[in-house]
N, C-alpha and C positions, 0 to 999 in steps of 0.2 A: 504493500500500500504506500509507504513513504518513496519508494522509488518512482513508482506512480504517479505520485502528489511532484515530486523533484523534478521528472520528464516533463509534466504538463507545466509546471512552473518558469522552466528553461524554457519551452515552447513560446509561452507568453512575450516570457524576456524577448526573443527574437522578434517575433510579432510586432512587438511594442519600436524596438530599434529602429526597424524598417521604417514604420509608419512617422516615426520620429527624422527619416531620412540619415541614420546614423551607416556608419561602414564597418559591415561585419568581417574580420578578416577571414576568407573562406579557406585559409592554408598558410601553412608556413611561405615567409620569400626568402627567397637564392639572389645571390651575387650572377651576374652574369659571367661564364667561365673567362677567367685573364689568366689559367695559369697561376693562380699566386694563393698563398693560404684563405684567404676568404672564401675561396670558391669553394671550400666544405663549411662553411658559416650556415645557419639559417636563422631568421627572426622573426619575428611576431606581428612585424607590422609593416607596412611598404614605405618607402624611402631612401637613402641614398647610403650606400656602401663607403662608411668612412676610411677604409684603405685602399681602395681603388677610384671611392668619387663615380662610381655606375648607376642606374637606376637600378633599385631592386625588383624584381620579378615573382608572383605567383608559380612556386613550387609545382604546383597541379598543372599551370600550364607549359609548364618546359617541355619540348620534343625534342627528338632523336633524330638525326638529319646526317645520312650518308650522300658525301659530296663523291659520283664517281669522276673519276680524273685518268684521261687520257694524254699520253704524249702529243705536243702540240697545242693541247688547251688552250683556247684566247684567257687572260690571265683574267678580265672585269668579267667577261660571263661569271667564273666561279666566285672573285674577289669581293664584287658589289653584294652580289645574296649572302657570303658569306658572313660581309660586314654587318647585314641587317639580322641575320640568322641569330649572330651568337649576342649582340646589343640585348636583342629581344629576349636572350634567355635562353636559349635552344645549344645542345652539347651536338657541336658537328665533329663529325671525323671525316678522313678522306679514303677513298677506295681505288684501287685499280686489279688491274689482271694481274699484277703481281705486285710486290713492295718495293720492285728497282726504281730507284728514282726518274723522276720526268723529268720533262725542259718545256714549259709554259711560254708558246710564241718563240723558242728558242734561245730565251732570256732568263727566267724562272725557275731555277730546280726545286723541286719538290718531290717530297720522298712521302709518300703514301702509308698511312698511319695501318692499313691491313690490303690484305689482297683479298679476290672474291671467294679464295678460299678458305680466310679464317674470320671474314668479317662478321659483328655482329650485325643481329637483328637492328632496325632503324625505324621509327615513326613515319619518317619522309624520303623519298630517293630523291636524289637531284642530278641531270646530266647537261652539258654544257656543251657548246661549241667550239672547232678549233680541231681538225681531223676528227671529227666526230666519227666518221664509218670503221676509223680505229677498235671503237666500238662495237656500231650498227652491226657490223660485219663480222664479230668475234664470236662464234657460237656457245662458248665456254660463258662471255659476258650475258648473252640472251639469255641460255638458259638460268644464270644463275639474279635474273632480274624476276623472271618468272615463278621462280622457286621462294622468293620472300612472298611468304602468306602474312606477313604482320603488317605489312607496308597501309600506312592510311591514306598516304598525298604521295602523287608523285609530281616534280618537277623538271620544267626542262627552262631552258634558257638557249637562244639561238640555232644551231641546226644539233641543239642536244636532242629536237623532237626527234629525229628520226631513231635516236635508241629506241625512244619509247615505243613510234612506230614498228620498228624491227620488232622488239618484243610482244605486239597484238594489243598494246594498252590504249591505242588512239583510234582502236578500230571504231568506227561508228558515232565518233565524236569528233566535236571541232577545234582546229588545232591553227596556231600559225607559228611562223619560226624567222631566220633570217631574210631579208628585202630579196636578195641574189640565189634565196635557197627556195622559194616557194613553189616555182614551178615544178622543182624537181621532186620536193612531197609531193606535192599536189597529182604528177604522172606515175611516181612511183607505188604510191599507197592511196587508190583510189578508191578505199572506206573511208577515207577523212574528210568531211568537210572542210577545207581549209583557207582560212580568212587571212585577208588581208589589211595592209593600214590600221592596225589593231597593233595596242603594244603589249596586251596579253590576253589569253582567252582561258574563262575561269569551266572547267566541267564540272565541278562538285571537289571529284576529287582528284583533277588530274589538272593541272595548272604549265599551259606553255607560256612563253613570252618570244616577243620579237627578240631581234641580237643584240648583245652585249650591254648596255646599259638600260636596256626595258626590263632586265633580269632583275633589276635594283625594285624598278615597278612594283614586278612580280613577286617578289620575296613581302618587299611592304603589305602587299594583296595579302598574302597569305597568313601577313603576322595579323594585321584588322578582321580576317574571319576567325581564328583561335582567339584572338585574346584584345580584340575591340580594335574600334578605329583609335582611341585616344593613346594603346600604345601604340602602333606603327605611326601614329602625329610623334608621336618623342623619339621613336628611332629615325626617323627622319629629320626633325631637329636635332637630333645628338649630331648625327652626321651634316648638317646644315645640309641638307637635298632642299632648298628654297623650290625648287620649281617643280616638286612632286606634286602632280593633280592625283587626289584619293579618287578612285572608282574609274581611271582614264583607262579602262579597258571594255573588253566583251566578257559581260557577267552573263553565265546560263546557270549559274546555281540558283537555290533557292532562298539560301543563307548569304542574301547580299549585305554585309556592314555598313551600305551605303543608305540604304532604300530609306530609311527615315530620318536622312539628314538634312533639317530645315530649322538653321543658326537662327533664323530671324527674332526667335523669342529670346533670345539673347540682349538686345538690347536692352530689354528692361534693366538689368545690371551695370550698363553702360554709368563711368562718373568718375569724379575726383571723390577719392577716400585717404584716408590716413595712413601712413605704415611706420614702421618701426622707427626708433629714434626721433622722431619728431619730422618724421619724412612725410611724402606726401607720392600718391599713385597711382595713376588714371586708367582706366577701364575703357577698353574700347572693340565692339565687335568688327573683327575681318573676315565680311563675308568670303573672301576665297577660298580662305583657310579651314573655316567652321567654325571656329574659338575665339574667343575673348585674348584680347593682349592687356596685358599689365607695362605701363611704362613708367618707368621705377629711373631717375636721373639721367633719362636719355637713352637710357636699355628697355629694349622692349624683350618680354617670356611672354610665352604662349598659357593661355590658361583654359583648362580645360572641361566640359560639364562632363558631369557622370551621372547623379539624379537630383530631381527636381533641383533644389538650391547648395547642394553638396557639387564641391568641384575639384580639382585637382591641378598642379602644378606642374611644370616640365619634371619636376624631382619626383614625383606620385604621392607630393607632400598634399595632404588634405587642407581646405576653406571649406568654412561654410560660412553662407549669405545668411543673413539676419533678416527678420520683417515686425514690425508694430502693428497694431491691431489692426490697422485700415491693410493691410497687407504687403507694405512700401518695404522695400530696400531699406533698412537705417544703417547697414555696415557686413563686418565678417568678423571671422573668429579663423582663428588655425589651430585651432580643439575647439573640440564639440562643445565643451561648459566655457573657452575660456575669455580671455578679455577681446571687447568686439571692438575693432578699427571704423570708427564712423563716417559715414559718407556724407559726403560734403557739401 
């Protein structure tokens, strides 16, 4: 009975939170992997990794992301997603047909952290451009693409489709790849729909991109349908991508991160408020963007909604908006009970 009485008590507690618009932390957060002792840390609450300076990440949503890598690789197909990959949280490793090392562009060695015959299991495959039929064309590589039954996403970035192609994963679905590579999908694998002037095309679970820097797109894509548009906004601001358009592709899933984004009630928050030290911090919606900017001494950060008048920082540092009885704006707070900054 007292357990009983304790479940349904705890129940409430939540209940109450939510409706309170408070943020329940749904799991421990991880450092994003640097290699360095943090990256076995985990904490209680989201925010900034004080020995690395990284945003911290939801534990639950980390995935497992094998990059495969061929001799010749163009070095941004794999580089840019990569950058976005492990930012996001996600433990990438690298794969080939064997561990001898590559030469990326003929410039790049890289030495391949397993071969396809000792690698682990992975969340996400990823194959890239740059002698791709290195690949395409390795039956050792196909078959052992086909043989991962864990696989949830597969990716490709510039004429990496045609692994995927080679392996039966684009059959029936729509795919696009390099400007100079299209026709030759297009005649060679003629179950693919294959689109053009698109910088990437979403299937659910099978995600191509155009070449070499539409892979950056594409990875952003994928980090907004696991784990929301507001992170892939901060992996893109980590990396200052100014001129990423969210959703600039061909969405055919159903779980678009895009489809209900309409900033405009954002303005309500729009104003001069108070901030720290006797400073002063203006509010202002960029519709491009989707988010509110804070301009704080001539620096503007991006600030971000999450629900109703709870919001979030480029660091995953929590605000929340205040209101008086008529319903107004009077200020924020960066804890839930604490002192609220007035708007001005």
């Amino acid at each position: 009975m007292k357990q009983s009485i304790f479940i349904i008590a705890f129940l409430v507690m939540i209940f109450n939170g939510i409706s309170q618009n408070t943020q329940i932390p749904p799991s421990k957060y991880i450092c994003p992997p640097c290699n360095s002792s943090c990256d076995t840390a985990k904490h209680d609450a989201p925010g900034v990794c004080t020995h690395c300076n990284m945003v911290l990440i939801r534990e639950d949503l980390s995935k497992t992301i094998a990059f495969y890598l061929q001799d010749g690789v163009e070095v941004l197909d794999f580089a840019g997603p990569m950058e976005v990959f492990v930012y996001a949280g996600y433990k990438v490793f690298t794969v080939s047909a064997s561990q001898e090392t590559i030469i990326s562009q003929g410039v790049l060695k890289v030495t391949p952290d397993y071969s396809i015959a000792n690698a682990p299991n992975a969340d996400i495959l990823a194959f890239f451009g740059g002698n791709s039929g290195a690949a395409s064309q390795n039956k050792d590589v196909i078959n052992w693409i086909k043989k991962q039954e864990k696989t949830q996403y597969h990716f490709s970035v510039c004429t990496g489709a045609f692994v995927l192609a080679a392996a039966g994963i684009l059959n029936g679905k729509t795919a696009t790849t390099f400007h100079s590579a299209l026709d030759n999908l297009e005649s060679n694998y003629p179950k693919i729909d294959v689109r053009r002037d698109v910088r990437f095309v979403d299937n659910g679970e099978v995600i191509t991109t155009a070449g070499i820097s539409a892979g950056i797109d594409g990875a952003l894509h994928l980090v907004a349908k696991l784990q929301g548009i507001n992170a892939a906004k901060r992996v893109a601001y980590y990396m200052e991508y100014d001129n990423w358009k969210p959703g600039d592709g061909l969405i055919l899933a159903g779980n678009n991160p895009y489809s209900q984004s309409n900033p405009s009630f954002l303005k309500e928050f729009e104003g001069l408020y108070e901030y720290e030290n006797g400073a002063e911090l203006t509010l202002k919606l960029n519709l491009e963007k989707g988010n509110l900017e804070a301009n704080i001494n001539n620096n503007s950060y991006p600030v971000y909604h999450e629900n109703a008048d709870f919001f979030s920082d480029a660091s995953s540092e929590p605000i929340y908006f205040k209101r008086n009885n008529a319903n107004q704006i009077i200020g924020y707070s960066l804890t839930h009970n604490g002192r609220i900054y007035k708007k001005l």
